[in-house]
N, C-alpha and C positions, 0 to 999 in steps of 0.2 A: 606124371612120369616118375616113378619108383626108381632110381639112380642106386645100388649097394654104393657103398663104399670104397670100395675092391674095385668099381669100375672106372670112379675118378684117380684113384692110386695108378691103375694100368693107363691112362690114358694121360697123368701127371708124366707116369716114367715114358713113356714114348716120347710123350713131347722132349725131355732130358736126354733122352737118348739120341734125339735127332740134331738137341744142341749141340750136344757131344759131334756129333759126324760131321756137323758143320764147319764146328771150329779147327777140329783135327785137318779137316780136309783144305782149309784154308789157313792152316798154321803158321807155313810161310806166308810173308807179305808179298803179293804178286797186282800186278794188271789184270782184271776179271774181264776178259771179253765177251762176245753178244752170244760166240756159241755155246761154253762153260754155261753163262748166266741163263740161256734158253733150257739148258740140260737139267740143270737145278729148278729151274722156272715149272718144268714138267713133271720134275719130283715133288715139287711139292702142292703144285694144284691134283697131282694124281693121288696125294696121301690126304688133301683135302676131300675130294671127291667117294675117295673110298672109305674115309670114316661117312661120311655122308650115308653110303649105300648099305654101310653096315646099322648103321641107326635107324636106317629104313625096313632090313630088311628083320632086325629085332623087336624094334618098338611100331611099326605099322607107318602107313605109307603119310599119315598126318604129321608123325613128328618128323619122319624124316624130309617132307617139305618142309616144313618148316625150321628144320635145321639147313639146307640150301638157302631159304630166303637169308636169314641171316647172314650165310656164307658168301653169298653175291650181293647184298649188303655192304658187308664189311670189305672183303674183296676190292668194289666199287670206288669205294670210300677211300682205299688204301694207295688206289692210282694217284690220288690228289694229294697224299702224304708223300708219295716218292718225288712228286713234283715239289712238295715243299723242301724236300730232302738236297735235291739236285739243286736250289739255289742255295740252299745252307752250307752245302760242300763246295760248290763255288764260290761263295760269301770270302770262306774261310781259306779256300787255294788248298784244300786237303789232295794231297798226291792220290793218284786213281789209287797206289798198290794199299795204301792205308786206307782206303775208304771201306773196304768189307770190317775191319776192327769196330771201327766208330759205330758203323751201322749193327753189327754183332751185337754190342755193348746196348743200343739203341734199341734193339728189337727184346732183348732179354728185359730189358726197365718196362717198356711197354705191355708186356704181357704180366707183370708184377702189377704197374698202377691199374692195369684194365682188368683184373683181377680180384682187387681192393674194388674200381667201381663196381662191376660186378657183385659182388658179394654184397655193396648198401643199397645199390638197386633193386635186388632183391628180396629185400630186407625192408626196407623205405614202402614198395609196392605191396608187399604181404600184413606190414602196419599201417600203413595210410591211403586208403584205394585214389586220395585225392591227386596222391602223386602222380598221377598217369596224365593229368590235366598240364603239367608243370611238365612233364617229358613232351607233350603234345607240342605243347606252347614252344618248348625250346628250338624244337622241331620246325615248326611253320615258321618264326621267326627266322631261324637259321638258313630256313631254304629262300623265302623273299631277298635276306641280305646278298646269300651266294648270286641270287640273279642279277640283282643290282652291281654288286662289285664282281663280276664275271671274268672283267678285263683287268681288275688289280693282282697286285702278287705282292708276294711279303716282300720287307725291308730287314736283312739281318741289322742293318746301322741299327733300326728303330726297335729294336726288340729290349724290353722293360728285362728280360730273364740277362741279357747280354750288359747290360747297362750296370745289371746288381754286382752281375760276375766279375765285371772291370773293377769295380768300386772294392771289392772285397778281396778279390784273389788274386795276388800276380801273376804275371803270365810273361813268357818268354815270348818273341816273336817267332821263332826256328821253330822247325817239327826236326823230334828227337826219334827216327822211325814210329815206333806203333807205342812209345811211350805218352801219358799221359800227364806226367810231374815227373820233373828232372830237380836234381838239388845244383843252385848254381853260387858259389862264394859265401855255401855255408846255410844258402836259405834253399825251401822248398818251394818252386813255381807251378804252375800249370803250364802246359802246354798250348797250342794253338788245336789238336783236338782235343783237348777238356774241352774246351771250348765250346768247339762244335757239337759236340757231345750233349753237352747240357741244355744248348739253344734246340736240339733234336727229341731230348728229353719232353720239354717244354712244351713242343708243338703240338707232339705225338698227346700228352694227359690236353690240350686242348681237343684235339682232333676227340678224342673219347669223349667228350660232353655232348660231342653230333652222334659220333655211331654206336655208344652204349645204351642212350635213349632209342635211335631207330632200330636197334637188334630187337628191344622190349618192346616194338610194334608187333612183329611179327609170331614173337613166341615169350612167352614169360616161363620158361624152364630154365633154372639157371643152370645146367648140363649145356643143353644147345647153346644157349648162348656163350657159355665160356668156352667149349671146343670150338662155335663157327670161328670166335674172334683169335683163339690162339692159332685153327690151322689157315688164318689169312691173315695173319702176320706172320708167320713162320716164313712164309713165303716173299715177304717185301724184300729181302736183300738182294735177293735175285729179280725177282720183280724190278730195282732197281738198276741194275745192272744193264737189264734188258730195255727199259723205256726211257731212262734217264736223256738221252740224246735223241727224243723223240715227241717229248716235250708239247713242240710248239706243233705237232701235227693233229692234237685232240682240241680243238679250238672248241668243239660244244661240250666235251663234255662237263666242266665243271656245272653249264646248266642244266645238264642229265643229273650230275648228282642232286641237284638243289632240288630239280621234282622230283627227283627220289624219296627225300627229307621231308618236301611238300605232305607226296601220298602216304607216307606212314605216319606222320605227324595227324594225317587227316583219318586214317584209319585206326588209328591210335583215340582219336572224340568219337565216333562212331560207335568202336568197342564200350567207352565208359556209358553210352547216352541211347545209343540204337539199335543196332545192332552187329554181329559178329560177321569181318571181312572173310571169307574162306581163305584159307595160306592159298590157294591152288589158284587165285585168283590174283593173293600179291605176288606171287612168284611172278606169273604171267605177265604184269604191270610192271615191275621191277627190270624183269628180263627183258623189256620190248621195249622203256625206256633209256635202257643202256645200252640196248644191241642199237638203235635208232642216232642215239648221241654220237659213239664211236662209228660207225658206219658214215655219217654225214661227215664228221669231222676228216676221217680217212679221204671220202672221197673231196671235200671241199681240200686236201690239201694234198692231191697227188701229183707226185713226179718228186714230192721232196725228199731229201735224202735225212739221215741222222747229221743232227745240227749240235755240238754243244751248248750247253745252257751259258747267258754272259751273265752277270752281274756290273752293273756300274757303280764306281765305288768299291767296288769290293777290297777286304781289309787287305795291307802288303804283308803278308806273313809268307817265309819261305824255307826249304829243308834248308838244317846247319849242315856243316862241312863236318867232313870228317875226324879233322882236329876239335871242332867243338863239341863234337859227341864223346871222343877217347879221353877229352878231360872233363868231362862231366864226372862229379862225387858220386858215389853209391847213393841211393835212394833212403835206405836202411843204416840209420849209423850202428854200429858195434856201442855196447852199453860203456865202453871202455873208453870208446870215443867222445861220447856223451857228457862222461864223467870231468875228463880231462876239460872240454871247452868249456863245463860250468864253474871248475876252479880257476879257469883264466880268467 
């Protein structure tokens, strides 16, 4: 697949532009309810779907499967990162109206590190064909654990990324609205969403060692693969929004994902050693794995309504008052001010 130039520029600035509509549009800090986050939810699996149909209907009906497998893929994968997401924000007691920032901030990092993988995957695979054994390996390993530990969920206490960040960065207890370092009696803290932030950071370059091996099951272009994963993240905030309090109703799917990770992992030794899986074949396996997972879980858990996610333990961090904000120092000292405290 011949990619110009001119066509990752155009498809870089979309993606920038859509940042841009996002943030503008959520500039103030508000409450994002299920209808907003259903409307954005459909903008953005609709601007998924349509770069799809237009890869399809330029480069032939092969890549553009195989730019969907990827997308439903990745998609797939991204349910189980909001589920990580929705305990992390509750770990941390992040106010609903602050939580699009975090995740903003969160989805733009994401799409940098998986970018960067991206790019050595590519790289890695085109110099060492043995890499592909080692994507495989990660792969079936990954999906037997997900079976196993099906019923575990993270622990923000126990998080090594949380542990570094105590150890090295102050942090206030208050959330300062949508600030993330406040200067307090002269020093510079972090916030309670840095916090959150970085532990989100974290998860997400985890979560990429699962889904940037299994995008490279299904297509080794690094075009497809870098638009499937950018136009299904673009869409997690909302995605978020929308599932976050729904949570406990997908009870199989995380084992939908693991043989998802299973079969490509599997088709992935096939490609190196046998022979080549048809995409029209893992689309098919993919999508009936998923639609299967969600469908049983829906119906093994109906009548339930939206449940909020609890965390026990979770850390007591709470917004400061008013007064503790109005005297909060500038962030930015003046070089004048600078001057002065180093001659005291």
């Amino acid at each position: 697949m011949n990619v110009p130039l001119w066509t990752w520029l155009a498809v870089l600035a979309v993606i920038l532009v859509m940042l841009a509509v996002d943030l503008f549009a959520h500039r103030r800090a508000h409450v994002i309810g299920v209808r907003e986050a259903a409307a954005w939810s459909a903008v953005w699996v609709a601007l998924g779907v349509g770069f799809g149909a237009l890869v399809w209907w330029q480069a032939g009906a092969d890549f553009g499967q195989q730019y969907f497998a990827g997308y439903l893929i990745e998609k797939s994968l991204a349910v189980d990162n909001v589920f990580v997401w929705a305990i992390v924000l509750t770990y941390f007691a992040v106010p609903r109206e602050y939580q699009h920032r975090v995740l903003f901030l969160g989805v733009v990092g994401a799409l940098v590190f998986r970018g960067v993988f991206i790019a050595a995957g590519s790289v890695l695979i085109a110099s060492f064909s043995w890499v592909l054994y080692v994507f495989a390996a990660v792969l079936l390993v990954t999906g037997v654990k997900m079976i196993r530990a099906r019923d575990e969920h993270l622990d923000p206490e126990r998080s090594r990324a949380l542990r570094v960040f105590r150890r090295f960065v102050p942090m206030t207890d208050a959330y300062h609205g949508q600030r993330l370092v406040v200067r307090v009696a002269g020093r510079l803290v972090a916030t309670p969403l840095l916090a959150a932030l970085v532990v989100i950071e974290v998860t997400d370059v985890v979560f990429a060692v699962d889904s940037i091996p299994a995008i490279f099951a299904v297509t080794d272009e690094p075009f497809l693969v870098f638009t499937a994963n950018a136009f299904a993240v673009l869409g997690l905030r909302a995605m978020y929004f929308l599932l976050a309090d729904l949570v406990h109703r997908f009870v199989y799917l995380k084992t939908g994902l693991a043989l998802v990770l299973v079969w490509v992992g599997m088709k992935m030794l096939l490609k190196v050693d046998l022979f080549y899986v048809p995409t029209t074949i893992s689309l098919a396996v993919i999508a009936t794995i998923i639609g299967v997972s969600v469908g049983l879980s829906l119906r093994a858990t109906r009548g339930q309504g939206r449940t909020p996610v609890t965390v026990a333990g979770a850390a007591p961090f709470r917004v400061a008052t008013a007064e503790e904000t109005a005297a909060l120092e500038p962030v930015r000292r003046r070089r004048r001010e600078r001057t002065e405290v180093q001659v005291r």
